[in-house]
GUVO-582292 format. One record per residue: residue number from 0; residue in three letters; y negated, x negated, z negated of N, C-alpha, C in turn. Coordinates in Angstrom, 2 decimals, always signed. Atoms other than C-alpha are relative to their C-alpha. Example, Ala and Ser with C-alpha at 12.3 -4.5 7.8 and 13.67 -1.06 7.14 Angstrom:
GUVO-582292
0/ALA/+1.19/-0.89/+0.00/+4.50/-12.30/-7.80/-1.20/-0.90/+0.00;
1/SER/+1.19/+0.82/+0.06/+1.06/-13.67/-7.14/-1.09/+0.77/-0.73;
END
This chain:
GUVO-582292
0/UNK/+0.14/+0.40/-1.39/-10.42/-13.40/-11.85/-0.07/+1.24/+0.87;
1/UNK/-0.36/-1.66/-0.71/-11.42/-10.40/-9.61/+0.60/-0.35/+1.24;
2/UNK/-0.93/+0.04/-1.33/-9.12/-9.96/-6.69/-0.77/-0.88/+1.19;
3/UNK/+0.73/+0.88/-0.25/-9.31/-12.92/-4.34/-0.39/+0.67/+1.59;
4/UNK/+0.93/-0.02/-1.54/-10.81/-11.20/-0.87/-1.76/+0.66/-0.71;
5/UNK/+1.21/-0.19/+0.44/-14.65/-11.03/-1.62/-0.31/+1.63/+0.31;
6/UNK/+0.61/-1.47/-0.11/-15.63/-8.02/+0.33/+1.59/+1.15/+0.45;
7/UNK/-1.01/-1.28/-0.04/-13.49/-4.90/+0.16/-0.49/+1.26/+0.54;
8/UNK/+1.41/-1.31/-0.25/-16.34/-2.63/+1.75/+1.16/+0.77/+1.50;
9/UNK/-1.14/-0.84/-1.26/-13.82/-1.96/+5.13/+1.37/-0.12/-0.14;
10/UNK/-1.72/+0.13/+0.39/-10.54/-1.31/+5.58/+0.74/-1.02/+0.88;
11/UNK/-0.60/+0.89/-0.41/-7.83/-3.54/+6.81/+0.95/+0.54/+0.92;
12/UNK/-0.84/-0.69/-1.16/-6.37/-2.75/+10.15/+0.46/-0.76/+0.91;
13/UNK/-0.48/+0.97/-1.32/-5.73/-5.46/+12.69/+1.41/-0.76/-0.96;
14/UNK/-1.03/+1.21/-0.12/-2.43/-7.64/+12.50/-0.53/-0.74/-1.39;
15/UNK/+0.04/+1.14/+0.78/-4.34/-10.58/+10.67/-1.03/+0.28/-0.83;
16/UNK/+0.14/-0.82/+1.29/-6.31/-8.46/+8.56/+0.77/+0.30/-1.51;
17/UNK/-1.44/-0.17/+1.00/-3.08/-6.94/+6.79/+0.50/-1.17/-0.27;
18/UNK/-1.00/+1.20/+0.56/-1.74/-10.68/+6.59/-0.64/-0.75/-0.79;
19/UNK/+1.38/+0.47/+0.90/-5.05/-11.54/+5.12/+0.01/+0.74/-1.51;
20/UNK/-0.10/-0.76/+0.75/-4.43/-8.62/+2.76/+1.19/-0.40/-0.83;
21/UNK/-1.29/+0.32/+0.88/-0.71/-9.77/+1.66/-0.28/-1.13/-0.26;
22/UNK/+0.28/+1.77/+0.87/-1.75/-13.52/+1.07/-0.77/+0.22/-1.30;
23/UNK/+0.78/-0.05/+1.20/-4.43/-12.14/-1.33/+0.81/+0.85/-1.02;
24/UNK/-1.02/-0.70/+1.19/-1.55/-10.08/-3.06/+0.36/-1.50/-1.11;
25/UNK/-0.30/+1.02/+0.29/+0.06/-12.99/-3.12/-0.73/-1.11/-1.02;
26/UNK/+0.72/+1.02/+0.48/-2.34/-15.09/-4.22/-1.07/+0.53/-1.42;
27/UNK/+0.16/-0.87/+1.02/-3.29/-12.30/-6.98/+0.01/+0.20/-1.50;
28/UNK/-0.62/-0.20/+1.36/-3.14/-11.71/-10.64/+0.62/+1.19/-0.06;
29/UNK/-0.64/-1.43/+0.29/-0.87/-8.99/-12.24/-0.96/+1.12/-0.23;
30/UNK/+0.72/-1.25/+0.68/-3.43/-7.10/-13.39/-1.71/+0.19/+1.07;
31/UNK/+0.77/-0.10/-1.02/-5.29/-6.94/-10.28/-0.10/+1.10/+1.08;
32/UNK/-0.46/-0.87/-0.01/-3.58/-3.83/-9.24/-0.98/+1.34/-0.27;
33/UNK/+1.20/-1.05/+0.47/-6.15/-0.89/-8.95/+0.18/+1.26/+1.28;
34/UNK/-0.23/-1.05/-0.45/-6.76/+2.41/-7.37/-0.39/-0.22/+1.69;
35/UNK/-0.13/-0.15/-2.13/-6.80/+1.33/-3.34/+1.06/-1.17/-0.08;
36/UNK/-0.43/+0.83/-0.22/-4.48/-1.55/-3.97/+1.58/-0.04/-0.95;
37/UNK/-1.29/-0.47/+0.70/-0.61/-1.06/-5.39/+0.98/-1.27/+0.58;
38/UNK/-1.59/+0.32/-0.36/+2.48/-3.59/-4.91/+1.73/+0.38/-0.34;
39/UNK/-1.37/-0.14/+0.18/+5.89/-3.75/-4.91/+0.98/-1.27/+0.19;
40/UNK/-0.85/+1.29/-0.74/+7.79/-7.15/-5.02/+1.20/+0.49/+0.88;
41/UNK/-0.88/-1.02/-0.71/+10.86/-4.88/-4.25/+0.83/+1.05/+0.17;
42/UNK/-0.33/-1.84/-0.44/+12.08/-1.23/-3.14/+0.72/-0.13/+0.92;
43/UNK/-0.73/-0.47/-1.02/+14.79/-0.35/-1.28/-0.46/+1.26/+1.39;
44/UNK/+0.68/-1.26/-0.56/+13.14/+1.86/+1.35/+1.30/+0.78/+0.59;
45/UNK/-0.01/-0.45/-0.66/+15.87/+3.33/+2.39/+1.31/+0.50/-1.27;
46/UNK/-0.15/-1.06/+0.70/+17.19/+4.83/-0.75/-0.87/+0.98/-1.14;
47/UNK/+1.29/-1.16/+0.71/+16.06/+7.93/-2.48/-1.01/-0.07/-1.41;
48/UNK/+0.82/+0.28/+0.70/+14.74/+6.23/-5.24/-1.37/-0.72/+0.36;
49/UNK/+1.03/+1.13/-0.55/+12.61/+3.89/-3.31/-0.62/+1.03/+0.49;
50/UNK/+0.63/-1.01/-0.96/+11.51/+6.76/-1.16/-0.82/+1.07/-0.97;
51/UNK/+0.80/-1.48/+0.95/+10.31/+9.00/-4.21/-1.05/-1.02/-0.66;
52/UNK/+1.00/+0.87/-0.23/+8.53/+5.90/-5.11/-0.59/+0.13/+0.78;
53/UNK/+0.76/-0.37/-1.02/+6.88/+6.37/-2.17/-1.00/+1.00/-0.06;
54/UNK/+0.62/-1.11/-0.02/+6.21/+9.40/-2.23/-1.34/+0.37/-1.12;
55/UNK/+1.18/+0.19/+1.04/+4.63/+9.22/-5.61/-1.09/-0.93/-0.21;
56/UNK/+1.04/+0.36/-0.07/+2.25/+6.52/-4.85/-1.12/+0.29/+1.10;
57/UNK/+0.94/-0.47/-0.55/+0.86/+8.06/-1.70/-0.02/+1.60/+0.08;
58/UNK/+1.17/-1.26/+0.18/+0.06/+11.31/-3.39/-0.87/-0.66/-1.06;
59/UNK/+1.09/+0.45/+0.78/-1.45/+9.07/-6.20/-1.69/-0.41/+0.64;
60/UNK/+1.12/-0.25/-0.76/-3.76/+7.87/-3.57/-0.33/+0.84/+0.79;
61/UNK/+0.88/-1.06/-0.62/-4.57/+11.06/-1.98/-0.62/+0.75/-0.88;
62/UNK/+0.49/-1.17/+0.87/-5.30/+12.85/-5.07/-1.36/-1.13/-0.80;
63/UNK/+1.44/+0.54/+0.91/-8.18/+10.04/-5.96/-1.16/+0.69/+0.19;
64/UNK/+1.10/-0.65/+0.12/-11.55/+11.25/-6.62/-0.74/-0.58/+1.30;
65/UNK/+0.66/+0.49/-0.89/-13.25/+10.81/-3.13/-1.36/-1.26/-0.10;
66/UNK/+1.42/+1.03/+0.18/-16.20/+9.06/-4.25/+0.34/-1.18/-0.87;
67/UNK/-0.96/+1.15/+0.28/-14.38/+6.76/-6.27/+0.69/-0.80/+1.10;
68/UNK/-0.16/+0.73/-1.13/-12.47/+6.13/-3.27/-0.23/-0.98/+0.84;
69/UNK/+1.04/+0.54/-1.04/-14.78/+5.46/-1.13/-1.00/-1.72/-0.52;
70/UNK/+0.11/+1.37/+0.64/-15.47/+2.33/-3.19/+0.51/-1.15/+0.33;
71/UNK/-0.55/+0.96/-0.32/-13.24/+0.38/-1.74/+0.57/+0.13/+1.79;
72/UNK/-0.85/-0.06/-0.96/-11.87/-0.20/+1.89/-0.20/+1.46/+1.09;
73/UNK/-0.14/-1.45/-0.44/-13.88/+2.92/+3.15/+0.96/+1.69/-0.60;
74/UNK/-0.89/-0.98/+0.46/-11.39/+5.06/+1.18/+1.28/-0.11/+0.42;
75/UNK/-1.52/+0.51/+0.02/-8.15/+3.42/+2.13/+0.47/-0.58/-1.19;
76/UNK/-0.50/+0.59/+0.86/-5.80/+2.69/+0.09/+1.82/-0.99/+0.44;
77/UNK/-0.80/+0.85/-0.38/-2.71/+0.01/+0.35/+1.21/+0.00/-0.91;
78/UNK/-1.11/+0.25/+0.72/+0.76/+0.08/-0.87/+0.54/-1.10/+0.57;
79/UNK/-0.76/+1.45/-0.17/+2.53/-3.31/-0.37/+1.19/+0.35/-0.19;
80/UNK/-0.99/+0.35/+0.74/+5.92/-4.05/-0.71/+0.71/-0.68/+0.72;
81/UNK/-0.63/+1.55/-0.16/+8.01/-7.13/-0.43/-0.89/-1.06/-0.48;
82/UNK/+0.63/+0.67/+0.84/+5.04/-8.63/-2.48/-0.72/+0.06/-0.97;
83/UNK/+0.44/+0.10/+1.20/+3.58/-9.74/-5.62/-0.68/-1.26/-0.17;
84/UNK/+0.74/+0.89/+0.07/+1.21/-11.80/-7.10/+1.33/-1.59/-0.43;
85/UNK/-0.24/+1.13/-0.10/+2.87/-15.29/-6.67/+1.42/-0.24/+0.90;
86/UNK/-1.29/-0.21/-0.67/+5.73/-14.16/-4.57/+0.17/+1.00/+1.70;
87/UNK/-0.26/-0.52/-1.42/+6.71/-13.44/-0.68/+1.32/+0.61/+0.63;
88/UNK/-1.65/-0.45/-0.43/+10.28/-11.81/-0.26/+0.00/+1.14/+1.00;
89/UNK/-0.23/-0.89/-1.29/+9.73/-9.21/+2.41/+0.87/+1.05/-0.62;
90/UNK/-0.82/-0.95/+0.43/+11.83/-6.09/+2.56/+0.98/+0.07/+1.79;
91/UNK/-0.88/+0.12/-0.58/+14.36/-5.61/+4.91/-0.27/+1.10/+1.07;
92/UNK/+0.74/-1.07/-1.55/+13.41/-3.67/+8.64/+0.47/+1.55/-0.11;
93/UNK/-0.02/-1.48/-0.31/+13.11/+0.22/+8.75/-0.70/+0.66/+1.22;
94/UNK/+0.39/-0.36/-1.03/+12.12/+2.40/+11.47/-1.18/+0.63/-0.44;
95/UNK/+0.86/-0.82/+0.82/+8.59/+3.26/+10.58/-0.15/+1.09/+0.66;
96/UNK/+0.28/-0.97/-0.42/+8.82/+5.93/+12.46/+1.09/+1.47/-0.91;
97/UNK/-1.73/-0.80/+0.55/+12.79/+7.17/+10.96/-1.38/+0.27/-2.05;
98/UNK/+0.36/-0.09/+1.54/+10.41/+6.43/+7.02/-1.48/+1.16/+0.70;
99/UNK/+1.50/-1.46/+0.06/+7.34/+8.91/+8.14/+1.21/+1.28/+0.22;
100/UNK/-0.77/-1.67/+0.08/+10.03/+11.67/+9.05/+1.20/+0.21/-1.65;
101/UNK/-0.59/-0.34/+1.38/+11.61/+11.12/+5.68/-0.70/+0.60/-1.51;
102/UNK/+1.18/-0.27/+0.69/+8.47/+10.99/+3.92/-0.67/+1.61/-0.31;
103/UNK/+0.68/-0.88/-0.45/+7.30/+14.04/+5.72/+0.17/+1.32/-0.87;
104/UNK/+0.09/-1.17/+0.59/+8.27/+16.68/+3.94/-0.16/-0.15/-1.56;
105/UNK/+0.82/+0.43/+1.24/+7.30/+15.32/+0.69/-1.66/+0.35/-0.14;
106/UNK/+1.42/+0.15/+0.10/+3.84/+14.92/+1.91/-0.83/+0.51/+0.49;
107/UNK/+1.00/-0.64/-1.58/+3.12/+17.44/+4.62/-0.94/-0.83/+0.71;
108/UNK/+1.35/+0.28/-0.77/-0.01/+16.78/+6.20/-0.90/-0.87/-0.09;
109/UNK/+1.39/+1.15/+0.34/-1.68/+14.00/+4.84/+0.02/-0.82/+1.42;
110/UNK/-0.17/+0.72/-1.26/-2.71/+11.89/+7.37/+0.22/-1.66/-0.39;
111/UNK/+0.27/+0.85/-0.07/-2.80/+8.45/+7.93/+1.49/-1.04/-0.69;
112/UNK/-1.15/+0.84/+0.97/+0.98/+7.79/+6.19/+1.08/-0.54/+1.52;
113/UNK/-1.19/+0.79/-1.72/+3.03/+5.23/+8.86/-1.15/-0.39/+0.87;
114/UNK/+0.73/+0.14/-1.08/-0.22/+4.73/+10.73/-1.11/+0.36/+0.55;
END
């Protein structure tokens, strides 16, 4: 079954976009999971294991092969978490601003992490 949103050609940015994006997690197979698209049913974000998680999936997607990339979503890529294919549990409120300055020195300069 290939992942259920048809076109994947732009990226997902508005509000009901992204909620469009977690229903199709949701509504997902396990093995649907590919290089612009990652979940997490659930991660503590706000200990250091969860956070090196982090860290290690958005250098996985910065270090993709651009043109590969660019295959999907314009070259975005999506980490989830609080879902999985058949499941909605949320994660519990952080300051996305307090998780980019934690992040930050993990990841220097990339852009686009928090926003």
């Amino acid at each position: 079954m290939p992942f259920p949103i048809e076109d994947l050609s732009r990226p997902f940015r508005r509000p009901s976009e992204l909620r469009r994006l977690v229903e199709a997690v949701r509504a997902a197979d396990d093995k649907d999971e590919s290089l612009w698209v990652e979940w997490e049913s659930t991660l503590d974000l706000t200990s250091q294991p969860g956070l090196l998680h982090l860290v290690r999936q958005i250098l996985g997607f910065a270090n993709r092969d651009p043109e590969v990339a660019a295959q999907w979503c314009e070259g975005n890529a999506y980490l989830l978490v609080g879902v999985s294919p058949g499941q909605l549990q949320g994660v519990a409120g952080v300051d996305p601003q307090r998780l980019v300055q934690t992040l930050q020195p993990y990841l220097g300069a990339l852009t686009g992490v928090g926003g």
